[in-house]
C-alpha atoms as one frame of an Amber mdcrd trajectory, in Angstrom:
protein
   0.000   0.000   0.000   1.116   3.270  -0.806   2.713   5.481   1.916   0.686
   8.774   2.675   2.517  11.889   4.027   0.561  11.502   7.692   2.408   8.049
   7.347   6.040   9.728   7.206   4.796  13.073   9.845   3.677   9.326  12.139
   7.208   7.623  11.713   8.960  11.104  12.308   7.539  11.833  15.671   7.478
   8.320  16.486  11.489   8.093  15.753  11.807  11.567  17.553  10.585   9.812
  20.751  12.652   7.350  20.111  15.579   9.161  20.170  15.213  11.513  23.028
  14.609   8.579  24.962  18.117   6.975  23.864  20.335  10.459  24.404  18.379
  11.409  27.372  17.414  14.799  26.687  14.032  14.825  28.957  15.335  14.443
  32.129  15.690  17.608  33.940  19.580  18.144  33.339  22.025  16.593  30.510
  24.771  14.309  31.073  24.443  14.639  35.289  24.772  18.105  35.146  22.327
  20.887  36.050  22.438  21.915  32.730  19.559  22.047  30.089  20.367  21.101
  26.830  20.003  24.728  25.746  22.427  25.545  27.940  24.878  23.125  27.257
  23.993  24.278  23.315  25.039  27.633  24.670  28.094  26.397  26.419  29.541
  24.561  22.936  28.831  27.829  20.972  31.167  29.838  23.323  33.862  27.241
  23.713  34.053  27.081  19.787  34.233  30.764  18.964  36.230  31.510  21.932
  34.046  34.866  22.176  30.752  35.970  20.632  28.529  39.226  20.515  25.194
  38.120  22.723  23.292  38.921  19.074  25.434  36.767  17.110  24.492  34.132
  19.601  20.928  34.430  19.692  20.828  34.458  16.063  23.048  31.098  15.691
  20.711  29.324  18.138  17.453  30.664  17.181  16.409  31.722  20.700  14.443
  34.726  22.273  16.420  37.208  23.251  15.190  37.309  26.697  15.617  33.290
  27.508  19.544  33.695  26.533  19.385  36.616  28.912  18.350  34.409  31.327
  20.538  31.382  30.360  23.444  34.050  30.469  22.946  35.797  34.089  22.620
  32.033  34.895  26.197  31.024  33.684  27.433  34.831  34.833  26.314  33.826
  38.705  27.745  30.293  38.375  30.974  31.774  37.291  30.794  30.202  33.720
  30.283  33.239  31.597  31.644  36.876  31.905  30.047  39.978  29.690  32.202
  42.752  27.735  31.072  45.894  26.004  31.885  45.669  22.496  35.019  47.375
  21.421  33.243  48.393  18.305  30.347  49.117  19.624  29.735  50.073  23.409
  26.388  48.957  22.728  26.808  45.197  22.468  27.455  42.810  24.557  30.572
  40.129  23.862  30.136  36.798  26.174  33.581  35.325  27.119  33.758  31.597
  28.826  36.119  31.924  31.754  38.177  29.171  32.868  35.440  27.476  35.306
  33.240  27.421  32.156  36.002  25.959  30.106  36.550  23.208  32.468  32.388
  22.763  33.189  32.209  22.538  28.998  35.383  20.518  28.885  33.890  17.651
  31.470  30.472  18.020  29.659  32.233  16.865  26.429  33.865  13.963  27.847
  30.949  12.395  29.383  29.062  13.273  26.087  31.828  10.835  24.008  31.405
   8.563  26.886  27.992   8.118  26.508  28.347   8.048  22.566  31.066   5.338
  23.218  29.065   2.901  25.533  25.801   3.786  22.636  27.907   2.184  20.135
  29.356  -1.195  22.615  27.915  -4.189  20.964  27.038  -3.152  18.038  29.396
  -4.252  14.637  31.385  -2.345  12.376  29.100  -2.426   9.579  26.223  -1.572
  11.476  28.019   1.394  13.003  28.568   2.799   9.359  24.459   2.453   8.149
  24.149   4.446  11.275  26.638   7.013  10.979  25.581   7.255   6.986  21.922
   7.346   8.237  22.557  10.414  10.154  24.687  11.850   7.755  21.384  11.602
   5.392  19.238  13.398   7.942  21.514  15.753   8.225  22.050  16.366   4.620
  18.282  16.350   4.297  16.854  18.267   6.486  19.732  20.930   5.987  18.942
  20.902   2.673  22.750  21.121   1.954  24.385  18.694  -1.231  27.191  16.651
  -0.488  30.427  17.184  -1.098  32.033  14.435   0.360  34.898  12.729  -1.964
  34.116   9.432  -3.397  35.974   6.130  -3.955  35.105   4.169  -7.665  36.395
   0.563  -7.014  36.051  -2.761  -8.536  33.004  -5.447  -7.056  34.037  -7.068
  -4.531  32.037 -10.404  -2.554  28.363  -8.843  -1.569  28.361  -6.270  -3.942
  26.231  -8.246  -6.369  23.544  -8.772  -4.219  23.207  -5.298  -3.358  22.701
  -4.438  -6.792  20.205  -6.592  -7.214  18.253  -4.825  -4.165  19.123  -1.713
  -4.880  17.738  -1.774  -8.104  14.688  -3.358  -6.825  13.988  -1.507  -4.191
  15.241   2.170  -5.376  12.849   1.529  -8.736  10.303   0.336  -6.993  10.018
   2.732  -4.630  10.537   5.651  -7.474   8.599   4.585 -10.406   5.969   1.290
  -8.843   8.526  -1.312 -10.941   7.774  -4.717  -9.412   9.394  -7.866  -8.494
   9.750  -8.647 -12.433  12.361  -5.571 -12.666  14.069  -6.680 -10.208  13.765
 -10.476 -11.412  15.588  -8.908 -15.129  18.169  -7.248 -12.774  18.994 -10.433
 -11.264  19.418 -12.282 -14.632  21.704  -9.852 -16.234  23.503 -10.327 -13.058
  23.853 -13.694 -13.046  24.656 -13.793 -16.473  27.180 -11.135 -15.675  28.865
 -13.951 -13.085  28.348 -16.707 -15.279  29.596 -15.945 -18.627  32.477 -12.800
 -17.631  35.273 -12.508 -19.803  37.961 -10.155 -17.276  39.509  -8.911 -20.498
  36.129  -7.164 -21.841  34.016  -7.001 -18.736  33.749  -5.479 -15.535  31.896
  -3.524 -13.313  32.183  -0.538 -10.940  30.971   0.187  -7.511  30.852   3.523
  -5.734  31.763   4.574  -2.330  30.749   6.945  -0.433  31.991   7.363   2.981
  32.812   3.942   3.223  29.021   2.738   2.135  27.812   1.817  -1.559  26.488
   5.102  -3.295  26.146   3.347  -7.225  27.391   1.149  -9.827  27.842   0.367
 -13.247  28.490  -2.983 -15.290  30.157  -3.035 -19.449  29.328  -6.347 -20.776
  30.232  -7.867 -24.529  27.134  -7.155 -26.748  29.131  -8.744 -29.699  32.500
  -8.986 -30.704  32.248  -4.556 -31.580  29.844  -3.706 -29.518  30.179  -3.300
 -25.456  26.640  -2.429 -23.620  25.932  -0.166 -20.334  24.145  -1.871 -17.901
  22.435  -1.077 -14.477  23.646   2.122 -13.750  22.442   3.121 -10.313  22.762
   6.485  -7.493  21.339   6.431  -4.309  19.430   9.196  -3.834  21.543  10.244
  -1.040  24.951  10.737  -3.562  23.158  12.128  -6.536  24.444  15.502  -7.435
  28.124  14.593  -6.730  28.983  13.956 -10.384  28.500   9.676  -9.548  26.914
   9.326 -12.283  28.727  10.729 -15.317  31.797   9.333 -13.540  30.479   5.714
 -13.724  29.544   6.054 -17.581  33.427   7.143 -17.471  34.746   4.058 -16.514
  32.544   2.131 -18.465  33.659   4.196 -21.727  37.020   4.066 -21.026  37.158
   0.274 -20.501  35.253  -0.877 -23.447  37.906   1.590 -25.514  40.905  -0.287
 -23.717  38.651  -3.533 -24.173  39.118  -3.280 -28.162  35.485  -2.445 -28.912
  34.469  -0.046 -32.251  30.937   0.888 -30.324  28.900   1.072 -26.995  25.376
   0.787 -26.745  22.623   0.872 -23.404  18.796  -0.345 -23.321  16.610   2.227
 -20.239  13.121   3.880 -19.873  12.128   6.825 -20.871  11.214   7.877 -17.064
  15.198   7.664 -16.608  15.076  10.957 -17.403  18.306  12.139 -15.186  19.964
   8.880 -16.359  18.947  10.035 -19.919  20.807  13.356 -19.610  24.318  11.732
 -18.230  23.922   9.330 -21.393  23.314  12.833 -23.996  26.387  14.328 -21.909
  28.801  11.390 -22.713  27.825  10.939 -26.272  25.436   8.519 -26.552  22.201
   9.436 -29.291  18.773   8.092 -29.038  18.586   5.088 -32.122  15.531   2.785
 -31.345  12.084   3.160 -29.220   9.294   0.349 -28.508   6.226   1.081 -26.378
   5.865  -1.056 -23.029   3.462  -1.289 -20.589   3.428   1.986 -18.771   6.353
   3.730 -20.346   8.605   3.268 -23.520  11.965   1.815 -23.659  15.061   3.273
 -25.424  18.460   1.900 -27.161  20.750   4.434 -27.108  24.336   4.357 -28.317
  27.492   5.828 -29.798  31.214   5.320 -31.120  33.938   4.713 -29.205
């Protein structure tokens, strides 16, 4: 059944919960301290920029004015915080961390890792990445920032087939309603891919982002001239980094080096971005058939 957006607002809050519950933020102070987690928000900012007009910080934090007053005359009577007049202009405030609040942000740091530390006991290395990566998706996300992380193109190594054969399942179906018979084909051409490989005019590429699969690629003998493109694939999460065009690349460049006169792909017309990193590297439109629900497309070009 098809996910409605009260579905996702349901899963948010109920993952929300979830997670205030595992850091501990409802209690009345964080980490053992009397400290909100405003405060301690407060305390990072200062530590960080050493100094900061009272202004600048409100801004940053997104907080009435009058609650960091309070939050500051807090800190200033616990010895935490002291306040300058602006040396530009006698008007502002500047909020310095003295040494006590140095040392009270210092201990709240290390029982912060702690607790991050004894989050993460028990649980493997690869699960520890999907987490990290999942986070660095929300992040990315809800920021509404692109990622610029580098990238690592490698060879397939053991498990990597597999995942293509989800990915592509799940991805398309998710995206455009494909079924299991998509991801049936994708399976085939995989298999055939194992069975039948000739190193010297096949291969295929995976790529890495941050240590976790972000897309592949496969070149596989058409004929004795012709190479094809198949199953070219971006998460969602790395698209925008170039992946893409970088893939169709490597698969140009090895058919080339492979000995083949000509390179040729088979898609859908809903591909559309995948359709524009095809026009980019050369390859023209040359045959169209009508299927059920959209049309599919051979397109091709020289090497």
């Amino acid at each position: 059944m098809q996910e409605t957006v009260n579905d996702h607002i349901a899963e948010i809050r109920a993952f929300n919960r979830f997670y205030t519950g595992v850091i501990g933020v409802l209690g009345q102070g964080v980490l053992d301290t009397p400290y909100s987690l405003t405060e301690v928000r407060v305390l990072f900012e200062l530590d960080r920029h050493d100094r900061m007009e009272a202004g600048e910080l409100r801004r940053l934090l997104g907080l009435d004015a009058g609650y960091l007053s309070r939050i500051l005359s807090r800190f200033e009577s616990d010895g935490l915080v002291a306040r300058e007049r602006s040396a530009a202009d006698a008007r502002r405030q500047v909020i310095v961390l003295t040494e006590a609040g140095r040392t009270t942000f210092k201990t709240l740091d290390e029982r912060s890792a702690q607790e991050v530390h004894g989050l993460l006991d028990g649980i493997g290395e690869e699960d520890r990445r999907r987490l990290v990566a999942s986070m660095a998706t929300i992040r990315e996300i809800l920021g509404r920032t692109p990622r610029r992380e580098p990238y690592v193109i490698r060879p397939p190594r053991a498990g990597d087939l597999g995942w293509a054969v989800h990915r592509h399942g799940a991805l398309y179906s998710a995206e455009y309603g494909w079924g299991m018979d998509f991801e049936a084909l994708v399976a085939r051409i995989v298999a055939d891919y194992v069975d039948h490989r000739d190193p010297r005019r096949e291969a295929g590429w995976i790529a890495e982002v941050d240590g976790e699969r972000a897309g592949c690629v496969f070149c596989v003998r058409r004929d004795d001239e012709t190479a094809q493109l198949r199953m070219l694939l971006v998460e969602p999460s790395a698209r925008g980094m170039g992946i893409g065009a970088r893939l169709v690349d490597e698969c140009l460049r090895f058919a080339r080096g492979a000995g083949y006169r000509r390179i040729m792909l088979w898609t859908r017309d809903a591909l559309v971005s995948a359709r524009r990193i095809y026009q980019a590297a050369g390859f023209e439109l040359v045959e169209e058939e009508p299927g059920e629900g959209f049309t599919e497309q051979i397109w091709a070009r020289d090497l």
